[in-house]
C-alpha positions in Angstrom: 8.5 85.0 -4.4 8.7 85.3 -0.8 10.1 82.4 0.0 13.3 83.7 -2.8 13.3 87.0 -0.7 13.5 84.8 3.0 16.3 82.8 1.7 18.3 86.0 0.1 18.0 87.5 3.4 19.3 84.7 5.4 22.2 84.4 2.9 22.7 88.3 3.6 22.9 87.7 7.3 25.0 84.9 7.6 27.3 86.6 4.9 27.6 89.8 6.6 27.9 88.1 9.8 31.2 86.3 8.9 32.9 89.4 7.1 33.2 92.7 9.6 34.3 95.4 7.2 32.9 98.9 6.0 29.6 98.7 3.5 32.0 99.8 0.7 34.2 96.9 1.7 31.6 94.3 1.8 29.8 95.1 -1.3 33.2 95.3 -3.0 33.8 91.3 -2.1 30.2 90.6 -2.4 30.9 92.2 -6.9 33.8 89.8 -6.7 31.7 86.9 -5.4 29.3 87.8 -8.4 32.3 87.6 -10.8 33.5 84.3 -9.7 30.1 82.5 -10.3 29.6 84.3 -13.6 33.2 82.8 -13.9 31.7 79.2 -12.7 29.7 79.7 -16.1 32.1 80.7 -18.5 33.6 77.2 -17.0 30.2 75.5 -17.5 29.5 76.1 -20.7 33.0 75.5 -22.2 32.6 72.2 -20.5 29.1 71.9 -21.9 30.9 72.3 -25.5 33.7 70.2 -25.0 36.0 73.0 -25.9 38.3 72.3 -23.6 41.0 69.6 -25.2 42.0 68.9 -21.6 38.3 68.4 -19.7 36.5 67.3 -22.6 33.0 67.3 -21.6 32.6 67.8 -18.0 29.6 69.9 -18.1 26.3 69.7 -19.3 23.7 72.5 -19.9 21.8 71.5 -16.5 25.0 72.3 -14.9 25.1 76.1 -16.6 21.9 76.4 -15.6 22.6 76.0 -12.2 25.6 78.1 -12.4 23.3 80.7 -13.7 21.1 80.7 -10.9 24.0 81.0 -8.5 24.6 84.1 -10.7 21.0 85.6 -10.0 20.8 84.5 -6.7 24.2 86.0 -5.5 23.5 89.2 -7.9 20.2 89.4 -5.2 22.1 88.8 -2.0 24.2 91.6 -3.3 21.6 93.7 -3.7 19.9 92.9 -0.7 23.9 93.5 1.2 23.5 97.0 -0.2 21.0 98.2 2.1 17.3 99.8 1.6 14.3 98.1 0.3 16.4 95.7 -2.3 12.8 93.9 -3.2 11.2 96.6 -4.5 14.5 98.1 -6.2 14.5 95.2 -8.3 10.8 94.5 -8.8 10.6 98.3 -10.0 14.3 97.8 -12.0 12.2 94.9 -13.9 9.0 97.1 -14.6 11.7 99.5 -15.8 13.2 97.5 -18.3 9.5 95.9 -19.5 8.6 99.6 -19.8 11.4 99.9 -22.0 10.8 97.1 -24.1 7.6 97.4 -24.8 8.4 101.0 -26.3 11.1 99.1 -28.8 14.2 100.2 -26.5 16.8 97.2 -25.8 15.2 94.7 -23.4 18.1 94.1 -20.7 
């Protein structure tokens, strides 16, 4: 897990290096960045189904797999963008919603 945590920080840095705005301005981009890849799997999957008369197949479900890990990984480097302690915000959002699960309440 550490290892995630190094390479969401380095991703942080070099992200915040290139784009000099206020917090507000960065993290605004940075929910837009997270929309795009969730975008890139909408894409995938449709492309994974063939549902696209024009693409055909041009995905498979290894590709919206990836796509999904971009998702989580730029959901992180978002997190991390928004300043404080973003590891144990989301290790303690996680024991949150297993808390909540395990009393029958909706799991995510």
């Amino acid at each position: 897990m550490d290892e995630i945590w190094e390479t969401v920080n380095s991703l942080k840095k070099k992200v915040d290096s290139h784009f000099q705005r206020s917090d507000e301005m960065r993290w605004t981009v940075q929910a837009l960045k997270l929309q795009e890849e969730a975008g890139e799997v909408a894409e995938a999957v449709i492309g994974a189904l063939g549902a696209n008369p024009r693409k055909g197949h041009s995905h498979d479900w290894d590709d919206v797999r990836r796509e999904v890990c971009d998702v989580a990984l730029t959901a992180l480097v978002m997190l991390a963008r928004m300043g404080g302690d973003p590891r144990w915000f989301f290790e303690e959002h996680v024991r949150a919603v297993a808390a909540r699960e395990a009393n029958g309440g909706p799991a995510a």
